[in-house]
C-alpha positions as CSV (number, residue, x, y, z in Angstrom):
1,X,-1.1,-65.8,45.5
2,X,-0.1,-62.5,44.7
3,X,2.2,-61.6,47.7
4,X,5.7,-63.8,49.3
5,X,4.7,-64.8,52.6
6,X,6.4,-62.4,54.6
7,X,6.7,-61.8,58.0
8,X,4.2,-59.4,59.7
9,X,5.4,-56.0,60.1
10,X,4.1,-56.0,64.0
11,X,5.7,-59.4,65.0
12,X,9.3,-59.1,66.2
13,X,11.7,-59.9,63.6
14,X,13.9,-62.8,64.2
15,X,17.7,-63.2,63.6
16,X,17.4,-63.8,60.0
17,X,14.6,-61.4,59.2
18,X,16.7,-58.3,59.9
19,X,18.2,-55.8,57.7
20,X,21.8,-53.9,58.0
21,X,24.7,-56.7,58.4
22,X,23.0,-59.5,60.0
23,X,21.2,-60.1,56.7
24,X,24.7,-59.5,54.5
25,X,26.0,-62.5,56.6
26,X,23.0,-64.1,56.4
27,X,21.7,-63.6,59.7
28,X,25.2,-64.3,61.1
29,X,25.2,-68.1,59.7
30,X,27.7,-67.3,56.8
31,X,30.8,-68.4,57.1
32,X,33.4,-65.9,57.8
33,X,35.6,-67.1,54.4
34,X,31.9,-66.3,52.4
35,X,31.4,-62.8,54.5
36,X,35.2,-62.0,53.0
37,X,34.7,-62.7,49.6
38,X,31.4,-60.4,49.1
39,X,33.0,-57.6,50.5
40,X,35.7,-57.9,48.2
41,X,33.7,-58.7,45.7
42,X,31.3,-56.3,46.4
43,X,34.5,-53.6,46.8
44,X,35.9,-55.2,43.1
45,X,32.4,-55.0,41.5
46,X,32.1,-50.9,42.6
47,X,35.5,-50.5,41.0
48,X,34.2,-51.4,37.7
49,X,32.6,-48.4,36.6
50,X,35.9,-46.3,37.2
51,X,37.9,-48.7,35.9
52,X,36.6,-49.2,33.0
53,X,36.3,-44.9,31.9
54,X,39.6,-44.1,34.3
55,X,42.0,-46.8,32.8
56,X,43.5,-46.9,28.9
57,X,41.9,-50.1,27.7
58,X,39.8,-50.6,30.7
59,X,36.9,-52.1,28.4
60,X,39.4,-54.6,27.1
61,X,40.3,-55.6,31.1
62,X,36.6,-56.4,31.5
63,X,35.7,-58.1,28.7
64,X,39.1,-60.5,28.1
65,X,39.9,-61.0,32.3
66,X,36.6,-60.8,34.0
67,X,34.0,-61.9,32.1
68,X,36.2,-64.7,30.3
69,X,37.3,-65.8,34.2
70,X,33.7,-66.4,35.4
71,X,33.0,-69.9,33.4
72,X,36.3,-71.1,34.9
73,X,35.5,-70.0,38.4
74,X,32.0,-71.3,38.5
75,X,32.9,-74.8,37.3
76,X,36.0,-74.6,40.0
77,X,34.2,-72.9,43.1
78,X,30.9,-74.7,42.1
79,X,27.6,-73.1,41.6
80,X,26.8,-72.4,45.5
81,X,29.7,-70.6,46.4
82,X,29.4,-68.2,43.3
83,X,25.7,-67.4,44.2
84,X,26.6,-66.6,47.7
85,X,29.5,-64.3,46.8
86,X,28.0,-62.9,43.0
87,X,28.3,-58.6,43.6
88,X,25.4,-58.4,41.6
89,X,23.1,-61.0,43.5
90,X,23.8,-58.2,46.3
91,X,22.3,-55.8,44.4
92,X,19.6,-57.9,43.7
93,X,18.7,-58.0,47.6
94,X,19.5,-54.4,48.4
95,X,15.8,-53.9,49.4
96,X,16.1,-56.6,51.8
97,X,19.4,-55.3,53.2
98,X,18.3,-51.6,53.7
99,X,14.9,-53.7,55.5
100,X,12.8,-53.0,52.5
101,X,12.2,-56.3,50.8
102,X,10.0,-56.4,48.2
103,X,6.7,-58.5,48.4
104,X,5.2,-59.5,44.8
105,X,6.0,-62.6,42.9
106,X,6.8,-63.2,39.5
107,X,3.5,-64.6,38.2
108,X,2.8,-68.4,36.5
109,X,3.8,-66.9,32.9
110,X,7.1,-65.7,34.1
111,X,7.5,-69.2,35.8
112,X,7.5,-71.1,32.8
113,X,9.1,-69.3,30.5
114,X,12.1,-67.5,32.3
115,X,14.9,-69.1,30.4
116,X,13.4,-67.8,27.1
117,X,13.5,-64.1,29.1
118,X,17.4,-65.0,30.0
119,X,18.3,-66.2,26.8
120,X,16.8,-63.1,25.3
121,X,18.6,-60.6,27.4
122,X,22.2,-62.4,26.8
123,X,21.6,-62.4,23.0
124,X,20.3,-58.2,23.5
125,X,23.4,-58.1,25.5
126,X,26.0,-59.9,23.4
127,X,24.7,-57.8,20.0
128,X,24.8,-54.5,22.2
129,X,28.6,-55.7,22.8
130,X,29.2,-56.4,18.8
131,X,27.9,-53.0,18.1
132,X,28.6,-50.3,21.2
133,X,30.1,-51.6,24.4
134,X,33.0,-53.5,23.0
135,X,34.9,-50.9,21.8
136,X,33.5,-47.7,23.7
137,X,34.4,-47.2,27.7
138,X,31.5,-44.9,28.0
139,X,29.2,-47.6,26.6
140,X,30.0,-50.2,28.9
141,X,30.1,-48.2,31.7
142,X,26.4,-46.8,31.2
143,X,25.7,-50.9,30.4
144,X,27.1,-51.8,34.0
145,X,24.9,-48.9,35.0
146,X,21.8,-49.8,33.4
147,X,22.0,-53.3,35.0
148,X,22.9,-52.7,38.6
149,X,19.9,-50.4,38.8
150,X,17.9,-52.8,37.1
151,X,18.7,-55.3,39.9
152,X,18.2,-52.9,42.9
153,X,14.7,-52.1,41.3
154,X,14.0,-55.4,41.4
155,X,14.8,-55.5,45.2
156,X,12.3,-53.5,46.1
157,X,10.1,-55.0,43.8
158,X,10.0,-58.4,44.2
159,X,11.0,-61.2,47.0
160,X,13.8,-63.4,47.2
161,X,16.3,-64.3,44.6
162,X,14.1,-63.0,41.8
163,X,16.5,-61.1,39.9
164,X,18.8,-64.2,39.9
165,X,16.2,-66.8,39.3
166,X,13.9,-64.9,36.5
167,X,16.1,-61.8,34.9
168,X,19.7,-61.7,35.1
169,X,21.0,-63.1,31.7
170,X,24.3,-64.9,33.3
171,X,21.8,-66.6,35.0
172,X,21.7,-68.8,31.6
173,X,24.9,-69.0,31.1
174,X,25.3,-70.4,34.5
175,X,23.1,-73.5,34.0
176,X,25.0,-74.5,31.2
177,X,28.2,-74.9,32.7
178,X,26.8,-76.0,36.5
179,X,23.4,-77.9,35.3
180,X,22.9,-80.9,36.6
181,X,24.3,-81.4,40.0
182,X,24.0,-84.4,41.8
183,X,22.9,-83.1,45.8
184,X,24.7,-85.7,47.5
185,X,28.3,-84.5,46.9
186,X,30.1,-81.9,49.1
187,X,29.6,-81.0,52.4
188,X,25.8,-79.9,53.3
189,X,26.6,-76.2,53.9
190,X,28.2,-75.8,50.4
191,X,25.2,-77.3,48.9
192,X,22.7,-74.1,49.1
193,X,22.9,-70.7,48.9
194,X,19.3,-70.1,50.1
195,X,18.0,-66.8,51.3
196,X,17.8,-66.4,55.2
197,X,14.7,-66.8,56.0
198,X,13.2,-68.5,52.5
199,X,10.4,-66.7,50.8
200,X,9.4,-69.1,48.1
201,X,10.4,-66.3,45.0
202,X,10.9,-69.8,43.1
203,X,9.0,-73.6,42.5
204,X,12.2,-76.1,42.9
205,X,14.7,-73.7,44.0
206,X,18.0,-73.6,42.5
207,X,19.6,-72.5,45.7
208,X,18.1,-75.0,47.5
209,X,18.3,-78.0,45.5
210,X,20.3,-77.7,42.2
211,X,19.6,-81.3,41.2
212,X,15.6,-81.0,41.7
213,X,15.8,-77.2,40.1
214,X,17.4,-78.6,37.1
């Protein structure tokens, strides 16, 4: 199966199948708390850039303040809420957002050895940061640069969740301090942070069902 099942270009789109703002709030299902927190997010996350060439130390601010408070956040706010508000997993949907999802999925290969692709990437990315982006503004700005556009690509590219699922490298880091998670705790609307509607990027969803992804 080369192709998501999407739905047919002729048929009328439903609620959830839209682009624009009824697919940022997830076909109006979100709740208005999780609409807040990705614009600000979103708002914080295009701040980033400037901050980090327009303020003395700006690098520092990221790397010792934002990056350090993620861990803590994730195992506070639990893994759901984080993918439903992460600025970058909007990125990674922008094609579906500006109605221009992409269509392919990542093949068996990729299936079975995405971890070894995260891992890779956060070790490229953690050396990068011992030799260039911890100490240079410029450097980390470009870095931010490189990956936001990497994600958008992806958009366009490919269905889904698949930049979160296969590529980003905090994706890693994520499982480690969220993986395993028992599915009967919480309330059933903070246990998924599914896609509206579903495409099937991923076998055993993490959004879906953490415990069964894990």
């Amino acid at each position: 199966m080369k192709k998501l099942p999407v739905v047919d270009s002729a048929k009328k789109p439903s609620k959830t199948q839209t682009a624009g703002w009824q697919a940022f709030t997830d076909g109006g299902i979100a709740p208005h708390w999780v609409i807040a927190a990705r614009v600000v997010m979103m708002l914080a996350f295009a701040a980033t850039i400037p901050m980090v060439l327009g303020i003395e130390h700006g690098n520092r601010l990221v790397w010792t303040v934002c990056i350090a408070a993620l861990p803590f956040f994730w195992v506070t706010a639990g893994y759901h809420v984080w993918r439903r508000i992460c600025p970058l997993a909007v990125m990674g949907q922008l094609g579906r957002l500006l109605g221009r999802p992409g269509v392919r999925k990542m093949g068996d290969w990729m299936a079975r050895n995405y971890l070894y692709i995260q891992l890779a990437l956060m070790i490229a990315c953690l050396s990068l940061r011992l030799i260039a982006t911890n100490g240079s503004d410029v450097w980390l700005a470009g870095f931010f640069g490189v990956v936001i556009v990497a994600a958008i690509v992806t958009s366009f590219v490919y269905g889904g969740k698949t930049w979160c699922n296969f590529i980003c490298p905090v994706g890693f880091v994520e499982k480690i301090h969220t993986e395993p998670s028992r599915s009967s705790t919480g309330r059933p609307e903070e246990m998924t942070s599914q896609c509206a509607p579903c495409v099937a990027c991923k076998k055993h969803c993490p959004d879906i069902d953490l415990e069964q992804g894990y």
